[in-house]
LUMMARPA-686290 format. One record per residue (C-alpha): residue number from 1; residue in three letters; x, y, z. Coordinates in pm, 1 decimal. Layout:
[NUM,ALA,[X,Y,Z]];
...
END
This chain:
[1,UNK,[2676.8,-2613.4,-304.8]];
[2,UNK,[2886.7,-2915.4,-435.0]];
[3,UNK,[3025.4,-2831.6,-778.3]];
[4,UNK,[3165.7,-3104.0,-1070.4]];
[5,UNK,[3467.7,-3000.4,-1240.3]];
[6,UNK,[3530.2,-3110.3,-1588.4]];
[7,UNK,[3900.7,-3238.1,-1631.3]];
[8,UNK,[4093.7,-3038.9,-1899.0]];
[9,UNK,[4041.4,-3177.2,-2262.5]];
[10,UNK,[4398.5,-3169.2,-2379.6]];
[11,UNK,[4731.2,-3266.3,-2241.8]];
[12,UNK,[4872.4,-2998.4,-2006.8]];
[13,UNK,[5249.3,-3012.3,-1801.7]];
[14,UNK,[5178.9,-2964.9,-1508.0]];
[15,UNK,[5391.9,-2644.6,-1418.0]];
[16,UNK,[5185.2,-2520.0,-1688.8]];
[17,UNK,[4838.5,-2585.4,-1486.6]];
[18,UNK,[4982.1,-2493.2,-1172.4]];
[19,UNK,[5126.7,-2130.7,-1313.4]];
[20,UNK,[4794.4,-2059.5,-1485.9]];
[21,UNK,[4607.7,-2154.4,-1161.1]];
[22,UNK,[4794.9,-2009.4,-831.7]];
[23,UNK,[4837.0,-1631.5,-1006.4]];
[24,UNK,[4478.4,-1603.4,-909.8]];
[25,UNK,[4417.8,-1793.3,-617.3]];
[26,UNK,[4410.2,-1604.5,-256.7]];
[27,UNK,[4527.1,-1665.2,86.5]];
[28,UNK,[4257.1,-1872.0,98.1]];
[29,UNK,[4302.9,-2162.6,-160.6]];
[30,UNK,[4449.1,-2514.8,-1.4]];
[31,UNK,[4707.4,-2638.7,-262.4]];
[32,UNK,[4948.1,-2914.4,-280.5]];
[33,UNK,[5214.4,-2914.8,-585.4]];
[34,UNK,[5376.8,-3233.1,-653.0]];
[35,UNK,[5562.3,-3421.7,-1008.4]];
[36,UNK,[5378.9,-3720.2,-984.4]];
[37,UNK,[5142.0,-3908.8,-935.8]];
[38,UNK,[4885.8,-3630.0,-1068.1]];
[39,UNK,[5143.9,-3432.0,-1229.7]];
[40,UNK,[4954.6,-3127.0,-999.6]];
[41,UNK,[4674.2,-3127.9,-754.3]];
[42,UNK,[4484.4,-2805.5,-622.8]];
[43,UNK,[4195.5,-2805.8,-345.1]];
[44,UNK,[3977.0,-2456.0,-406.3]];
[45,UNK,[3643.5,-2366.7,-422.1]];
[46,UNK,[3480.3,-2698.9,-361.6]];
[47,UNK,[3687.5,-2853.5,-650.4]];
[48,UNK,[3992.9,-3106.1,-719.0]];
[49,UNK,[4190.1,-2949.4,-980.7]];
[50,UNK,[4462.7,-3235.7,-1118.3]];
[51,UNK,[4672.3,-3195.2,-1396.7]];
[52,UNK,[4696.8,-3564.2,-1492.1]];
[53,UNK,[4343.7,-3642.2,-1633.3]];
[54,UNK,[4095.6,-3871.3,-1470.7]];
[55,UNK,[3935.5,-4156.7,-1669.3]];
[56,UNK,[3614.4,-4282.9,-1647.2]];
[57,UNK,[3712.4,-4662.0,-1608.7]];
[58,UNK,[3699.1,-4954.9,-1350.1]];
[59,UNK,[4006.9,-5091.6,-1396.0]];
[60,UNK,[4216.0,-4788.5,-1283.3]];
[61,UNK,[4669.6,-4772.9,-1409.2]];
[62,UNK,[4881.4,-4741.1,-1081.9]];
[63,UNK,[4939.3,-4439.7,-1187.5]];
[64,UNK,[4556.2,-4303.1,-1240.1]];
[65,UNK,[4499.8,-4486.1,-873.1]];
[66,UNK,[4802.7,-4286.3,-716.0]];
[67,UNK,[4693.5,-3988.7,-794.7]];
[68,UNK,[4315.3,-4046.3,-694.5]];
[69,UNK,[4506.7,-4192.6,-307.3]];
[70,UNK,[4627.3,-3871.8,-341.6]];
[71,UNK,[4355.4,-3652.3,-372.4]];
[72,UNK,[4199.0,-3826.7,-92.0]];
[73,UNK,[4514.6,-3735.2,118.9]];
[74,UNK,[4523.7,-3389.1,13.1]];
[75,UNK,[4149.1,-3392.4,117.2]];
[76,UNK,[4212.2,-3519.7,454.6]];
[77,UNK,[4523.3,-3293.4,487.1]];
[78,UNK,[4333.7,-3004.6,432.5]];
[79,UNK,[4060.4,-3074.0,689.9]];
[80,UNK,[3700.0,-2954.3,758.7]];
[81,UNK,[3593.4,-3178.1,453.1]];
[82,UNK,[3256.2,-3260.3,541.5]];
[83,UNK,[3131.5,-3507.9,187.7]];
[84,UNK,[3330.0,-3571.2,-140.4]];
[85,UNK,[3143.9,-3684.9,-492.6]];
[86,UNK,[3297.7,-3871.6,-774.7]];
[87,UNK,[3134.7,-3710.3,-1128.4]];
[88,UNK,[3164.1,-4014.6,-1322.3]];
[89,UNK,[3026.1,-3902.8,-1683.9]];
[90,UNK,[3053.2,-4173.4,-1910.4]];
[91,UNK,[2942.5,-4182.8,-2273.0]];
[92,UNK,[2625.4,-4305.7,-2421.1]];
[93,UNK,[2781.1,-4614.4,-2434.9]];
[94,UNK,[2925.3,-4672.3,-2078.4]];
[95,UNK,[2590.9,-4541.3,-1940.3]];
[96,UNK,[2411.8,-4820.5,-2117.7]];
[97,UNK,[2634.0,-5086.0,-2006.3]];
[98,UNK,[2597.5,-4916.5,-1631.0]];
[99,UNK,[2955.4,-4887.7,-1589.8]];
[100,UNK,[2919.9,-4584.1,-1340.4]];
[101,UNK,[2878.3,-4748.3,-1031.1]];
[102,UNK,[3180.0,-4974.2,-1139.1]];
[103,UNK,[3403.2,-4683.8,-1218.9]];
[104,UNK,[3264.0,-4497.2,-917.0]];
[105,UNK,[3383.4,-4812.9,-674.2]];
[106,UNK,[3733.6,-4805.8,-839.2]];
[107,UNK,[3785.9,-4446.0,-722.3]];
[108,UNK,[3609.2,-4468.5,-406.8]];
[109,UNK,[3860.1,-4762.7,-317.2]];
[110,UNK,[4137.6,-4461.6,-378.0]];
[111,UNK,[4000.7,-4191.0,-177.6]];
[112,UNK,[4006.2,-4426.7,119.5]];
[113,UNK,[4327.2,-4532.0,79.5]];
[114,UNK,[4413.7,-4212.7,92.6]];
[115,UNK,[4209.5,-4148.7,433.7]];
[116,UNK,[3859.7,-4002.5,330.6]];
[117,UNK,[3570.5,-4231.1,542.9]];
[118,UNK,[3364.8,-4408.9,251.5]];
[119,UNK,[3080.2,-4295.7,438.6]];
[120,UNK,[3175.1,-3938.1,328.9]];
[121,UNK,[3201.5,-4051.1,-22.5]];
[122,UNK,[2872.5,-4067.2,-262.6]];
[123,UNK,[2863.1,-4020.1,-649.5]];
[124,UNK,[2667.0,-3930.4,-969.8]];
[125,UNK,[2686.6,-3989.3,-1309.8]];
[126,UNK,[2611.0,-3675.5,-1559.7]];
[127,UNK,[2675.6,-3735.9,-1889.5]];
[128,UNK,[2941.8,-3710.9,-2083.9]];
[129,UNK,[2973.5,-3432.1,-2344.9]];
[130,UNK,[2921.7,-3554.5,-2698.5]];
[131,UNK,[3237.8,-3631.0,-2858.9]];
[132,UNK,[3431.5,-3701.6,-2499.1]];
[133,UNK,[3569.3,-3941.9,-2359.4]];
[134,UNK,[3420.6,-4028.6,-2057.3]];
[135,UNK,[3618.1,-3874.0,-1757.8]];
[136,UNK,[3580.8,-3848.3,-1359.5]];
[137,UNK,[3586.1,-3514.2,-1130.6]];
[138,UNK,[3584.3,-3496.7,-796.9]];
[139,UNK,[3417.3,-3220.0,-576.6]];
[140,UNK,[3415.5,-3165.9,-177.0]];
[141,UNK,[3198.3,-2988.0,66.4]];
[142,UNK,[3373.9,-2822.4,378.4]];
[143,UNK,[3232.5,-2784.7,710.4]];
[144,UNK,[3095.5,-2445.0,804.9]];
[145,UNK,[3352.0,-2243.7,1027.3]];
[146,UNK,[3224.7,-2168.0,1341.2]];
[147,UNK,[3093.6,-1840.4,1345.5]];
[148,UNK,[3228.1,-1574.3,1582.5]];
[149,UNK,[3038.5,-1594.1,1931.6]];
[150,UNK,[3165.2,-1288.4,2070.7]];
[151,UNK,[3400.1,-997.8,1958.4]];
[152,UNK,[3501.2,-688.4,2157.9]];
[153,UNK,[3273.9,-394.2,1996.0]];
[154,UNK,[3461.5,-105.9,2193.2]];
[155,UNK,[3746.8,-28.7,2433.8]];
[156,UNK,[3762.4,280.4,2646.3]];
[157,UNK,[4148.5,263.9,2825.6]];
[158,UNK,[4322.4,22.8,2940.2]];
[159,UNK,[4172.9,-328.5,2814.0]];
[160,UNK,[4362.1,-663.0,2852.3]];
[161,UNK,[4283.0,-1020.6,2737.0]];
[162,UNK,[4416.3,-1346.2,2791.3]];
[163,UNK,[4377.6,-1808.7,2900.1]];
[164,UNK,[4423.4,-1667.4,3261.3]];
[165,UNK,[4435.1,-1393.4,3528.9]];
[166,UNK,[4789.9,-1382.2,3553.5]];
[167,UNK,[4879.2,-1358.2,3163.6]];
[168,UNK,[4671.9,-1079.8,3007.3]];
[169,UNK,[4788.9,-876.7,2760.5]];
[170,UNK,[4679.1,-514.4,2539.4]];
[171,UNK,[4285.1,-644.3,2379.1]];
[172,UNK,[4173.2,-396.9,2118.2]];
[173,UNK,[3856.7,-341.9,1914.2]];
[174,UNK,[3771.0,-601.8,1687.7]];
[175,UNK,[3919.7,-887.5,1914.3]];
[176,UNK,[3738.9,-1245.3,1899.1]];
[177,UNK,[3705.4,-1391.8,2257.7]];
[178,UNK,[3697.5,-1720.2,2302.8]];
[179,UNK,[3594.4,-1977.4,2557.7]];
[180,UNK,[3815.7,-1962.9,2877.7]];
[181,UNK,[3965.0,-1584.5,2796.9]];
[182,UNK,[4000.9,-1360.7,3133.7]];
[183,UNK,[3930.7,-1034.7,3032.5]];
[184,UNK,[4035.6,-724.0,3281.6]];
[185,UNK,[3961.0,-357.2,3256.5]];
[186,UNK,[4136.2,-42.7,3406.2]];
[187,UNK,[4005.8,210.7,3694.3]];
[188,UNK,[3881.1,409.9,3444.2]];
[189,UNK,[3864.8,149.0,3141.2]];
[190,UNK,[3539.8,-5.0,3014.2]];
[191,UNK,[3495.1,-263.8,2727.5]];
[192,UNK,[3145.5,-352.6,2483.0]];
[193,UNK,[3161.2,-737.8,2432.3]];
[194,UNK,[2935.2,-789.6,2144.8]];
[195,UNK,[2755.7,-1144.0,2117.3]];
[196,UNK,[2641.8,-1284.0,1706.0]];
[197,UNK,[2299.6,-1302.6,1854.7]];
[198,UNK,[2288.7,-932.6,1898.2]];
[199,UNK,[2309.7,-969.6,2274.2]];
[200,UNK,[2573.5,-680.8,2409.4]];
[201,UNK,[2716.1,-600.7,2724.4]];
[202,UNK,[2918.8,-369.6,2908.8]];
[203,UNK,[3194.7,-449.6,3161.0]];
[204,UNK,[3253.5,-157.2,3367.6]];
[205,UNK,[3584.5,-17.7,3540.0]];
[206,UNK,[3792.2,-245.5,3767.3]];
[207,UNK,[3606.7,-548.8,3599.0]];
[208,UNK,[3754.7,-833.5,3596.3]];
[209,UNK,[3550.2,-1168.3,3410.6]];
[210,UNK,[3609.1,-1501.9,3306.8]];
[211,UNK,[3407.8,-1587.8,2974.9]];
[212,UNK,[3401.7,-1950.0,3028.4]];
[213,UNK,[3189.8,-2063.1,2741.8]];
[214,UNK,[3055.5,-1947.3,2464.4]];
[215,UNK,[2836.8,-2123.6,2174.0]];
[216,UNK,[2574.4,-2023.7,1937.6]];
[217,UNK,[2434.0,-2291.9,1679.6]];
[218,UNK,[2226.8,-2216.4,1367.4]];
[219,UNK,[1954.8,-2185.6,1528.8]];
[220,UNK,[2022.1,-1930.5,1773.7]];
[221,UNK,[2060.6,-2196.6,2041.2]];
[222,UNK,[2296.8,-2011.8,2264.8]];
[223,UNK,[2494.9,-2093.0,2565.4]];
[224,UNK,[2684.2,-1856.9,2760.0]];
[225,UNK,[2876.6,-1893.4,3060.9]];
[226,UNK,[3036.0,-1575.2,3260.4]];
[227,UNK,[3247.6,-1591.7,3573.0]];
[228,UNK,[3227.7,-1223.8,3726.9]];
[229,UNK,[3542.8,-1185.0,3982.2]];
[230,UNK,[3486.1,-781.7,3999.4]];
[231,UNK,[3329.8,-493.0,3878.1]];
[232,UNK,[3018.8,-481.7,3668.0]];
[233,UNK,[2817.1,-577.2,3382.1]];
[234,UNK,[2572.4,-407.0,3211.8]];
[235,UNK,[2410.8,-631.7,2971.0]];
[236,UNK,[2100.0,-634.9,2682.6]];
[237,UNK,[2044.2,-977.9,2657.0]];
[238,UNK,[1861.9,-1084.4,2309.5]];
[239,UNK,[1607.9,-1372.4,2371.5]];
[240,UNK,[1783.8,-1676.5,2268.5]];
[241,UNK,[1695.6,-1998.1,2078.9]];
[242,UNK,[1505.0,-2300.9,2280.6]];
[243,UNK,[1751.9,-2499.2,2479.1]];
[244,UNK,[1957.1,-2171.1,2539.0]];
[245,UNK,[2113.2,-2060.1,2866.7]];
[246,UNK,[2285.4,-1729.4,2948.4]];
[247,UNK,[2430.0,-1716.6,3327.4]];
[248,UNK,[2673.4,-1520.8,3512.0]];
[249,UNK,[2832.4,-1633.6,3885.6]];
[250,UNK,[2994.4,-1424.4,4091.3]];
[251,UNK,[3143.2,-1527.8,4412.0]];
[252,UNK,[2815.7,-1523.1,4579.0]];
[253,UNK,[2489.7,-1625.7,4383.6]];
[254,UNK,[2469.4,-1748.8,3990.6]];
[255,UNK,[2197.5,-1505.3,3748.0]];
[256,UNK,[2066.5,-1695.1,3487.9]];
[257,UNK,[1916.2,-1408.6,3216.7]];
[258,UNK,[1698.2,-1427.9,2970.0]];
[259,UNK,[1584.0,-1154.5,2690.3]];
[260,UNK,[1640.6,-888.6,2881.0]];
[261,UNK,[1804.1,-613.6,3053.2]];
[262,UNK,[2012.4,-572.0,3370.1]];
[263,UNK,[2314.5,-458.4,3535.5]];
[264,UNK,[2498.0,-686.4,3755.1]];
[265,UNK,[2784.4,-611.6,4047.8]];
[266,UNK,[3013.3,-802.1,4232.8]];
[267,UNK,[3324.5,-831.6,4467.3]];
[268,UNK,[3461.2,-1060.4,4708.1]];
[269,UNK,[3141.2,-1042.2,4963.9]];
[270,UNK,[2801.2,-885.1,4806.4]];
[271,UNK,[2686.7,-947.4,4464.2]];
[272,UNK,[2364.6,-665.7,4374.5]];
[273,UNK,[2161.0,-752.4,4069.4]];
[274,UNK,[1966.6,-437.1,3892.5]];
[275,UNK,[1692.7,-567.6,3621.4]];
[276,UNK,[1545.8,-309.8,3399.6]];
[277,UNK,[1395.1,-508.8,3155.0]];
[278,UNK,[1239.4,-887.0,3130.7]];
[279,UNK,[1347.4,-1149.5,3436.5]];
[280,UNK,[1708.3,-1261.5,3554.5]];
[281,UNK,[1677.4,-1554.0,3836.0]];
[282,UNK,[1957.5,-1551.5,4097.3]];
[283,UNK,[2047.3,-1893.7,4246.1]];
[284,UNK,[2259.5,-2010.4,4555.1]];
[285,UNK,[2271.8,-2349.3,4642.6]];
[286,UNK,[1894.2,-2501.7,4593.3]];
[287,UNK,[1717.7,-2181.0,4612.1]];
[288,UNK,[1606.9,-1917.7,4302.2]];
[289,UNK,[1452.4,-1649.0,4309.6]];
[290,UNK,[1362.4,-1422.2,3997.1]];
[291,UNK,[1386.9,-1082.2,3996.8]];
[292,UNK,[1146.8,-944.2,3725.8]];
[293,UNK,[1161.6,-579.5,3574.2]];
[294,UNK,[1192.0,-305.0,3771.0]];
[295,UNK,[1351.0,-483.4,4078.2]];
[296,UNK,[1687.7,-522.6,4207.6]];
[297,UNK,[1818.6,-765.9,4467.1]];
[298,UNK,[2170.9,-792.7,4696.0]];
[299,UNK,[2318.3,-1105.3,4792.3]];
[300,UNK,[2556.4,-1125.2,5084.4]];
[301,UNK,[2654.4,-1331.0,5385.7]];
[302,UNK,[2415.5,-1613.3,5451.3]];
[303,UNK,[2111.5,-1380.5,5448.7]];
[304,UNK,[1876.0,-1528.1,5133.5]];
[305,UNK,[1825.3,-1304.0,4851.7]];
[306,UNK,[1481.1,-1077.4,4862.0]];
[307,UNK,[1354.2,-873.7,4537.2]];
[308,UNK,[1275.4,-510.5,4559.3]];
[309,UNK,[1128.5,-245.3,4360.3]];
[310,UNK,[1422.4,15.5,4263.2]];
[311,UNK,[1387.5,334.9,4253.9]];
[312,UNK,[1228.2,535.8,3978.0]];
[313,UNK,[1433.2,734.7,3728.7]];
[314,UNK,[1490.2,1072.6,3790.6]];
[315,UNK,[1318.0,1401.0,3593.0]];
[316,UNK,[1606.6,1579.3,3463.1]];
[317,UNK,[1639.6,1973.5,3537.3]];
[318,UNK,[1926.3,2091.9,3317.2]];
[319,UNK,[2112.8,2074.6,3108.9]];
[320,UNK,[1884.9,1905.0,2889.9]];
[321,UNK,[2133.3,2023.7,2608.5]];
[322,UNK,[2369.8,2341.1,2515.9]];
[323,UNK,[2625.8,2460.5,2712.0]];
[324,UNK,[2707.1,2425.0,3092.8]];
[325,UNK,[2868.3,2727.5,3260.2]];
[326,UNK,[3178.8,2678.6,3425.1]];
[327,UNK,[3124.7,2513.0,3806.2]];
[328,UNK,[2755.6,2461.8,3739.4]];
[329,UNK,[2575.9,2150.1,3834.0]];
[330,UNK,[2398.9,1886.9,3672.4]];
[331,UNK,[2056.1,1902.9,3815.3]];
[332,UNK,[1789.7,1679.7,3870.4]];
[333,UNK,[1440.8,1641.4,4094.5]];
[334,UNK,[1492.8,1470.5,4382.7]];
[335,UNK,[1389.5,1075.9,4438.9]];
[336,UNK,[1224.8,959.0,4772.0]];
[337,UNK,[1410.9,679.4,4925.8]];
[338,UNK,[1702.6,749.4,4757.4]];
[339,UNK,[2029.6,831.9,4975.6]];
[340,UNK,[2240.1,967.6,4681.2]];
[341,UNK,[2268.4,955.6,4302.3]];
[342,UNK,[2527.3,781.6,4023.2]];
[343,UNK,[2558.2,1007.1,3711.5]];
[344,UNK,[2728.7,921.2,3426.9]];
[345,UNK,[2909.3,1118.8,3146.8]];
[346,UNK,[3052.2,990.5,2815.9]];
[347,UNK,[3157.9,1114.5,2478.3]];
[348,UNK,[2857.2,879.1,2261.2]];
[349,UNK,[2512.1,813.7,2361.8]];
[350,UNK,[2567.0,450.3,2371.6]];
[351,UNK,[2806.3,535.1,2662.0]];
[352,UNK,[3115.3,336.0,2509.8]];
[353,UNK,[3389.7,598.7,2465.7]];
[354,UNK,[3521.4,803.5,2808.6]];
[355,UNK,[3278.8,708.5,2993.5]];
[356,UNK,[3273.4,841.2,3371.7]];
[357,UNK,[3085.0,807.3,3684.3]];
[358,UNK,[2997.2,1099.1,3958.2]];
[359,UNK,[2831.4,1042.8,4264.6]];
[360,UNK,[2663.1,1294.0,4462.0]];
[361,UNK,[2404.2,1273.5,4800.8]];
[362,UNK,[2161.4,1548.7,4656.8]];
[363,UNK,[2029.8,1620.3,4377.3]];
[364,UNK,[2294.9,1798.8,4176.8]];
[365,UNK,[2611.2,1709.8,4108.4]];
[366,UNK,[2908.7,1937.0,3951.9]];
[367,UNK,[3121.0,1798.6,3685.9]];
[368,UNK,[3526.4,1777.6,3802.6]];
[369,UNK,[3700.0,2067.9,3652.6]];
[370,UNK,[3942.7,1897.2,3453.6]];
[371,UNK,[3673.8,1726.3,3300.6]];
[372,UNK,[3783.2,1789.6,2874.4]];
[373,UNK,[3592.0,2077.6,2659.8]];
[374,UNK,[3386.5,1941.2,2401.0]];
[375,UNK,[3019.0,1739.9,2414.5]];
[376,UNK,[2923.1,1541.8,2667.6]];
[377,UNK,[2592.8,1308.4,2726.5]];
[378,UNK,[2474.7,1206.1,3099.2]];
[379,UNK,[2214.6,1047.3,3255.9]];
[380,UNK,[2162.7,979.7,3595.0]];
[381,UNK,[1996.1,728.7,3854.0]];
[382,UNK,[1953.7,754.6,4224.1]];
[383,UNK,[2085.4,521.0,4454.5]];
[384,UNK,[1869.8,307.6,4751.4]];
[385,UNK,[2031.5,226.4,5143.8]];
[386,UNK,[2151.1,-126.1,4980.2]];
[387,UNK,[2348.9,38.5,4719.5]];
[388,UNK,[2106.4,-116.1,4436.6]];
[389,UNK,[2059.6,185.4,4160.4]];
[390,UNK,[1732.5,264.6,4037.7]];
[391,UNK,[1619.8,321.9,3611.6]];
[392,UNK,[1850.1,545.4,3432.7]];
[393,UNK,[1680.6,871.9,3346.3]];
[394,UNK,[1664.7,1005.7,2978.5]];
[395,UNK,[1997.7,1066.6,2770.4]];
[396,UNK,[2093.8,1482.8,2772.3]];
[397,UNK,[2399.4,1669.9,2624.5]];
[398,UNK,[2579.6,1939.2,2738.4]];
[399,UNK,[2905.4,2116.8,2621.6]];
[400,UNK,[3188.0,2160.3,2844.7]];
[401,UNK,[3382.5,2471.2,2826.5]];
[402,UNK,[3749.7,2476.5,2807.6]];
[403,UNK,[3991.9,2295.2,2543.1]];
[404,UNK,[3883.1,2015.3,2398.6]];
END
């Protein structure tokens, strides 16, 4: 909201102003302290603080029209200053003789002098308080900051961040990514990139991705562009806005997501696409294909993409919670078609902190010994001849004997 500032009613110096002002301000306040021509000039909140007072006049002292060139300089100097408005308030008097657009002109001439595009410039004409002397203020609107597309929401080991492959260095929670930022994870590392949209995903161990665009507007239009050199992605997609796009290449096919949920793979050769929720479409060259829920797809070599149904989740055995005695298994019923099974431990249920992977041919798998003491949660899903892994089962917790 644009805001008027009334000038100050009595004579001030202007180290006087100044002192009184900037023991309050923040980090955040723009300011600019010089002698002369406005004895003091201060950018905050929307408002154009000057010590030297402003008259409501036409005919404008070199002085009065330095310091106005001035403001507009500071203005400009400050950037992101989307509109500025002259508050001419005149007295009864000056109103009846319609002196404001007059007095508004002779400041507007200022302002662009000192850089702010007239078309940027607009004014109104309050009046003046009883017993004043009529007296100008001058008020700005800034641009918006872009909001923050995508942060990292968690990092389990060894994250790094950086403009390319070859200089990454230490990311940590919290971290805004940007357009063209390479980010890399360990061989036992993962990392929760969080999108403003809600949308979150998860880039798995030995990842490495390019996250080559990234925009959201106001109204949730949202385009986002991932370049997946290795590793994986596990991704909840929120829907976006109309006009949004979402899409991830790898080296061999493009998926273009929408609200949904997936997990997608890649190296060098294959790419293997896992949807669990809603439709991705993969694309090479001319040809798409959309794999809806419940189907996965591989892509490799010159062979053309075919959906098919994965595999259901598995019924888990035990433990479905309490504690697991030392060398016992995780156990689970048995899935036709499948030719082993990818279970996964981690310290949360979200599966963001120490998270771990064990895979198994039958339907049991035991835990490695050095594994830490404490709480653990697991799920697990069994794995088809193309390597594509069916639904996760349900979330269970056991505790792990030993030190934690």
């Amino acid at each position: 909201m644009t805001r008027s500032l009334r000038a100050p009613t009595a004579p001030m110096r202007a180290s006087a102003l100044l002192t009184a002002v900037l023991c309050c301000l923040g980090p955040s306040a723009v300011a600019a302290a010089a002698p002369d021509p406005c004895q003091g000039l201060l950018l905050r909140d929307g408002e154009v603080r000057t010590a030297r007072r402003l008259p409501a006049r036409a005919v404008l002292t070199a002085d009065e029209e330095a310091c106005a060139r001035a403001a507009g300089a500071a203005l400009v100097a400050a950037g992101g200053v989307r509109s500025v408005t002259i508050a001419v308030r005149l007295t009864d008097g000056q109103r009846a003789a319609g002196e404001a657009p007059k007095v508004a002109a002779a400041y507007t001439r200022s302002l662009v002098a000192g850089g702010v595009p007239e078309a940027r410039i607009s004014f109104v004409a309050p009046a003046a308080t009883p017993g004043e002397a009529g007296q100008v203020a001058l008020a700005y609107v800034e641009r918006r900051a872009d909001r923050p597309v995508a942060r990292l929401d968690a990092v389990d080991g060894p994250v790094r961040r950086g403009p390319s492959r070859e200089n990454l260095g230490p990311a940590a929670r919290g971290d805004q990514l940007t357009s063209e930022t390479w980010l890399s994870t360990g061989a036992r590392a993962s990392a929760w990139i969080e999108l403003a949209d809600g949308s979150r995903l998860r880039l798995g161990p030995d990842a490495l991705l390019l996250v080559g665009r990234l925009y959201l507007n106001e109204q949730l239009r949202r385009v986002v562009k991932l370049q997946l050199e290795r590793g994986q992605i596990e991704a909840v997609v929120a829907a976006g806005g109309q006009g949004s796009s979402f899409e991830i290449s790898t080296r061999t096919t493009v998926a273009g997501v929408r609200g949904t949920r997936f997990r997608l793979t890649a190296d060098e050769h294959q790419s293997r696409l896992e949807t669990l929720e809603g439709l991705v479409t993969l694309s090479r060259g001319s040809a798409e294909i959309g794999v809806g829920a419940g189907q996965g797809a591989d892509v490799k070599g010159a062979d053309a993409p075919s959906p098919a149904p994965l595999l259901p989740a598995p019924t888990v055995i035990g433990p479905l919670t309490g504690p697991l005695a030392a060398g016992a298994a995780l156990t689970f019923e048995s899935v036709a078609g499948a030719v082993g099974y990818r279970v996964e431990l981690a310290r949360d249920a979200e599966f963001s902190y120490d998270t771990r992977a064990l895979d198994g041919p039958a339907a049991g798998v035991v835990p490695p010994s050095d594994l830490p003491g404490g709480r653990w949660f697991w799920r697990v899903a069994a794995v088809d001849a193309r390597g594509l892994r069916g639904q996760p089962s349900k979330i269970h917790a056991f505790e792990q004997p030993g030190p934690r």
